[in-house]
C-alpha positions as CSV (number, residue, x, y, z in Angstrom):
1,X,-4.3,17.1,-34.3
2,X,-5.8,13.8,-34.4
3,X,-7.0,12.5,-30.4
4,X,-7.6,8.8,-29.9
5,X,-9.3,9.6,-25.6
6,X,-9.7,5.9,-25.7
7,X,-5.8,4.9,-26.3
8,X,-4.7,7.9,-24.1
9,X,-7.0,6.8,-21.1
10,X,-5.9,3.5,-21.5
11,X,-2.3,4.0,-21.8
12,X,-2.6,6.5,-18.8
13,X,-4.0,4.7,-16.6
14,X,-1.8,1.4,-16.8
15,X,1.1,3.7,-16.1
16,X,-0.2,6.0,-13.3
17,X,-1.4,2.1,-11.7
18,X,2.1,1.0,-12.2
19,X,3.8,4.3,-10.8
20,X,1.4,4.3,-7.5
21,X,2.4,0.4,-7.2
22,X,6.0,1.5,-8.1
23,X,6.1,4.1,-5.2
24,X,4.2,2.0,-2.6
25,X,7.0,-0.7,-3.1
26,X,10.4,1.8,-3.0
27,X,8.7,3.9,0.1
28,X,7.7,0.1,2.2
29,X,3.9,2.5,2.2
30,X,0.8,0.1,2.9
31,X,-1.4,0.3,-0.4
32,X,-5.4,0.9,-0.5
33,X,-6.0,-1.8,-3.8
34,X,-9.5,0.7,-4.3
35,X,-7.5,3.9,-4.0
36,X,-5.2,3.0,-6.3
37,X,-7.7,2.3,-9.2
38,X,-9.3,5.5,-8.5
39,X,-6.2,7.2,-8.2
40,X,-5.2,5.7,-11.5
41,X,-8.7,6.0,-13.4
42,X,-9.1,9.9,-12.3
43,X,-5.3,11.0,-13.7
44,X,-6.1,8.6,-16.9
45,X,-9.3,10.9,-17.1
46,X,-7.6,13.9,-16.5
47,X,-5.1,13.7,-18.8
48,X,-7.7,13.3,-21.5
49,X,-9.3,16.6,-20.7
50,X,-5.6,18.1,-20.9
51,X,-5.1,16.5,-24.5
52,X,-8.4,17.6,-25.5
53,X,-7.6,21.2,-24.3
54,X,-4.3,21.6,-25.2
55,X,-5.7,20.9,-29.1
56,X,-7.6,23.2,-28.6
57,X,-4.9,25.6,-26.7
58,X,-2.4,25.0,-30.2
59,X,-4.6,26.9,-32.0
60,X,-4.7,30.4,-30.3
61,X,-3.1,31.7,-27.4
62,X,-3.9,29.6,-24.5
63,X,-0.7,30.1,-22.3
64,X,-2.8,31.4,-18.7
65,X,-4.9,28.3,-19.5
66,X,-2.0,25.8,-19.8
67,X,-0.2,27.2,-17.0
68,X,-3.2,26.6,-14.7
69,X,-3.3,22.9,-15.7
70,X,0.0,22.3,-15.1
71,X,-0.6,23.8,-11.6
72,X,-3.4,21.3,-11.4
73,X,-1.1,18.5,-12.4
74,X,1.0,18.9,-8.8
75,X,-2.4,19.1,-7.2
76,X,-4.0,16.0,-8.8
77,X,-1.3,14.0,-8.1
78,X,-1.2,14.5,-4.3
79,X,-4.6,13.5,-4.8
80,X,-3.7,10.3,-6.2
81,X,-1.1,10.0,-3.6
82,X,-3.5,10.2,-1.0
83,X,-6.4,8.2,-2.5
84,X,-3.6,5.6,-3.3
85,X,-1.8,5.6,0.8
86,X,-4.4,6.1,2.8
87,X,-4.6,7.5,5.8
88,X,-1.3,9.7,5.0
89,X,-0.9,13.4,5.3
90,X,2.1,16.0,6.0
91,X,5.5,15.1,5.3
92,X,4.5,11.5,4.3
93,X,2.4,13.3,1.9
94,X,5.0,15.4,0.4
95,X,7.8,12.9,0.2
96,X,5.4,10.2,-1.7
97,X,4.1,12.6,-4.1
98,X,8.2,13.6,-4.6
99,X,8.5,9.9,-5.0
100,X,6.0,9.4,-7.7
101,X,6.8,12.4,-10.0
102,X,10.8,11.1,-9.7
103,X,10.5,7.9,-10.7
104,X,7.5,8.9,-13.5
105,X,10.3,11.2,-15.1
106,X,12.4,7.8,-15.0
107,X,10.1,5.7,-16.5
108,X,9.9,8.0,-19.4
109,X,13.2,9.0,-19.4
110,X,13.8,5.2,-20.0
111,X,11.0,4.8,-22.7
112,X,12.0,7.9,-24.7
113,X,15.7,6.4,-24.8
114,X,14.4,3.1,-26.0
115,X,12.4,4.9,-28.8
116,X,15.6,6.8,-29.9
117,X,18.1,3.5,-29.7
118,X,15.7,0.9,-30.7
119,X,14.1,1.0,-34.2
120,X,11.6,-1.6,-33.7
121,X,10.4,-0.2,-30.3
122,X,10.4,3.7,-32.3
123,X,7.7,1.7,-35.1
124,X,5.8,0.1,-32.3
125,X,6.2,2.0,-29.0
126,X,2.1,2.5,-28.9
127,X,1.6,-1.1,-29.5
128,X,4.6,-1.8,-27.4
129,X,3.6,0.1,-24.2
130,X,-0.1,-1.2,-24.3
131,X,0.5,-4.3,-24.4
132,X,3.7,-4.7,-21.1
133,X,1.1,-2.6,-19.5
134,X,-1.8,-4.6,-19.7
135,X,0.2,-7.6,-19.1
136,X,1.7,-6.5,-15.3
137,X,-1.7,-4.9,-14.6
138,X,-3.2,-8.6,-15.5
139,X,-0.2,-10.0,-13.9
140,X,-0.9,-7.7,-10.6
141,X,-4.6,-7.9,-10.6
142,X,-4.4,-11.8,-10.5
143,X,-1.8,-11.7,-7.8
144,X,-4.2,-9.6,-5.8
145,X,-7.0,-11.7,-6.2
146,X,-5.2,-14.7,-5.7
147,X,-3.9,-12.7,-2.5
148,X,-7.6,-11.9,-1.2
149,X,-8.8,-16.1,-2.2
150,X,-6.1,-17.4,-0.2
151,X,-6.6,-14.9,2.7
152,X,-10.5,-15.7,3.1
153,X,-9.7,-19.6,3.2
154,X,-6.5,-19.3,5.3
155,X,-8.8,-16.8,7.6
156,X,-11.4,-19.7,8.2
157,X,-9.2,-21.4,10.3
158,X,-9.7,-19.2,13.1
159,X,-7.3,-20.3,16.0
160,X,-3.5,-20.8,15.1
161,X,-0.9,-21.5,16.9
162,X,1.8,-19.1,17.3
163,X,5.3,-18.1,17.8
164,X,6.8,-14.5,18.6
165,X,10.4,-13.3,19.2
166,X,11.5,-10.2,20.8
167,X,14.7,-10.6,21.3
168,X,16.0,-13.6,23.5
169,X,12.1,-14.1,24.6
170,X,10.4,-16.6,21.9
171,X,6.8,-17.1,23.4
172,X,4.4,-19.9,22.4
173,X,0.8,-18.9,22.6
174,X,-2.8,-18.9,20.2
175,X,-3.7,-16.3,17.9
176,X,-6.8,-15.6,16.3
177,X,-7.3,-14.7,12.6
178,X,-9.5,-11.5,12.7
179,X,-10.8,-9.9,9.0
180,X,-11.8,-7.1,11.6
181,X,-8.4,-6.1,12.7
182,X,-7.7,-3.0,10.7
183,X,-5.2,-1.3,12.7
184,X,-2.1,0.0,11.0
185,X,0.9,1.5,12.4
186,X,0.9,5.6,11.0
187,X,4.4,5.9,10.9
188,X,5.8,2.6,9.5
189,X,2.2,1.7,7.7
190,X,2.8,-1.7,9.3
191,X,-0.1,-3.9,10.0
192,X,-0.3,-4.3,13.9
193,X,-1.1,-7.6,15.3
194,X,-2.9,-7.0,18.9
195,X,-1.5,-9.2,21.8
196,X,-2.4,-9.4,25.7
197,X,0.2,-7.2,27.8
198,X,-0.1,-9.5,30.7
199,X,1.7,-12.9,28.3
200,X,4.3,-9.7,27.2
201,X,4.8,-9.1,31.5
202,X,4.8,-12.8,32.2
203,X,7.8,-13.3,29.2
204,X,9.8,-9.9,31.2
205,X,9.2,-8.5,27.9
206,X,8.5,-4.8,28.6
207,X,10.7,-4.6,32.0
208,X,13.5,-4.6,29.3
209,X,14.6,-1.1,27.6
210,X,13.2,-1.1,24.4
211,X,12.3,1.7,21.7
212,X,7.9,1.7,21.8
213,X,5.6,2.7,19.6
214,X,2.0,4.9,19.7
215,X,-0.6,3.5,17.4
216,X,-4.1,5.3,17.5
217,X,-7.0,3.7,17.3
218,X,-10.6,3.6,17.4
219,X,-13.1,1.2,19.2
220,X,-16.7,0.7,20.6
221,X,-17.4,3.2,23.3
222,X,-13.6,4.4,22.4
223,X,-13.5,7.4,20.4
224,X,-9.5,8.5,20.4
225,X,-7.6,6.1,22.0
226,X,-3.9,5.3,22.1
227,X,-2.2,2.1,22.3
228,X,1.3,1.1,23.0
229,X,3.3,-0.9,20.4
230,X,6.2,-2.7,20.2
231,X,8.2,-4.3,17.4
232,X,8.7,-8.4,17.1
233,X,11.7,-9.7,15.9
234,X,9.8,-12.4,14.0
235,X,6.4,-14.2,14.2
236,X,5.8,-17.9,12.6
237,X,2.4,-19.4,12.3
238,X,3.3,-23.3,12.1
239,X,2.3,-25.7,9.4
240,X,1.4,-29.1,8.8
241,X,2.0,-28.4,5.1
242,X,3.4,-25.1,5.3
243,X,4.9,-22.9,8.1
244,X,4.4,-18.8,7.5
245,X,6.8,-16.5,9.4
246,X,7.2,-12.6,8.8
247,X,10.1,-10.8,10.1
248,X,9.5,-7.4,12.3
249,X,6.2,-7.4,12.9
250,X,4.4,-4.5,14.6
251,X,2.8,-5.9,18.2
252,X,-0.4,-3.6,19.8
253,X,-0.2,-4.4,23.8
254,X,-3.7,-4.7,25.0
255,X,-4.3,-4.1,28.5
256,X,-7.2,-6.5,29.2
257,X,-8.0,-9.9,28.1
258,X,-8.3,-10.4,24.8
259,X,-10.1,-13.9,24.9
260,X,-12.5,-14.2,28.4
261,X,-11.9,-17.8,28.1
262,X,-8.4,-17.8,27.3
263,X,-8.6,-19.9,24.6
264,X,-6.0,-17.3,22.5
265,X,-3.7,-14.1,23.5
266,X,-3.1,-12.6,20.0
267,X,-5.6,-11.4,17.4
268,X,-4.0,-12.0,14.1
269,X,-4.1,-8.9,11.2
270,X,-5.3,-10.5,7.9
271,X,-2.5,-8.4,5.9
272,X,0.6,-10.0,7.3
């Protein structure tokens, strides 16, 4: 039996990028760009070693060996899952890691039926498969870094106007664009933009019965803390040449003053 690690880490690790990407997009899960490639590189390694073993494996009997690597599989791939969604345990967990291994027995379902019905993807499905992965890595790699170019310029304008609505309530205030503002939702894995509570008060925002949110965080001098969140309607960042608006947004409700001058009520997260 004739190994090519080269072709087999290749082809491996365009598809275990493209599955991860696959299940962040069906599951709505926030993606770590990092985790993903490490994710993706350490099954594309893996599954080199298991090729190189099960060669070995044919040639006598290697059952109790095999048997243990496929256990390994399952645990690998929560791995990956977790690399790949980070922070995520439990449940979340369990139903990405379901998600992944479904739609990868889709994906090849779909390729082994092409290779059966279509003679000129059976004499080139190597060739094939190499090259349409490649191109939507390229395709996603370029989108990414176009995504992380256009973020650092749009961040340099630092104060923006903005535009929430909850409801009824729309309320006009200033945001600022923070590359700090890591805070994520757990549940939802949305990205939380962090606004005053008093503007919220002022607006009759939180007398009203609404379903809130706990988001946990971390700060200086603030080991564990918990803050409450709430869910926007939309929020719109007007435009001389181009107005950006994003549709249920996750809201942080600060107690204090965000800005000691004032001069904005809403720090912006760089992912929306």
């Amino acid at each position: 039996m004739e190994i090519y690690p080269d072709v087999i880490f290749l082809e491996n690790f365009l598809m275990d990028y493209i599955l991860l990407l696959l299940t962040g997009k069906v599951l709505h899960r926030q993606r770590h760009p990092w985790g993903i490639l490490v994710a993706a590189m350490a099954g594309s390694s893996y599954t080199v070693i298991y090729y190189i073993v099960l060669a070995e494996a044919s040639g006598y009997a290697g059952g109790n060996l095999l048997r243990g690597m496929s256990l390994a599989n399952f645990l690998l791939l929560v791995l990956m899952v977790k690399a790949a969604f980070h922070p995520i345990r439990g449940k979340e967990l369990f139903v990405c890691s379901a998600t992944c291994l479904g739609l990868s027995f889709v994906t090849g379902g779909v390729l082994h039926w092409l290779e059966r019905m279509v003679p000129f993807v059976r004499a080139h499905s190597t060739h094939l498969s190499m090259l349409m992965g490649s191109f939507l890595f390229g395709y996603l790699f370029l989108k990414k870094l176009y995504a992380v170019i256009r973020e650092r310029y749009f961040s340099e304008t630092c104060h923006l106007p903005v535009s929430i609505t909850i409801g009824e309530k729309k309320i006009n205030c200033t945001g600022l664009m923070d590359s700090g503002n890591s805070l994520y939702e757990p549940i939802t894995g949305k990205p939380v933009v962090i606004v005053e509570e008093q503007m919220l008060r002022e607006h009759e925002i939180l007398q009203r019965e609404r379903g809130f949110f706990a988001i946990p965080y971390h700060a200086i001098g603030t080991e564990k803390g918990m803050m409450k969140g709430v869910l926007a309607d939309e929020l719109e960042i007007p435009g001389e040449q181009e107005e950006k608006k994003w549709e249920k947004v996750m809201l942080g409700i600060y107690e204090g003053k965000i800005s000691r001058t004032g001069d904005y009520q809403v720090i912006l997260h760089p992912k929306l």
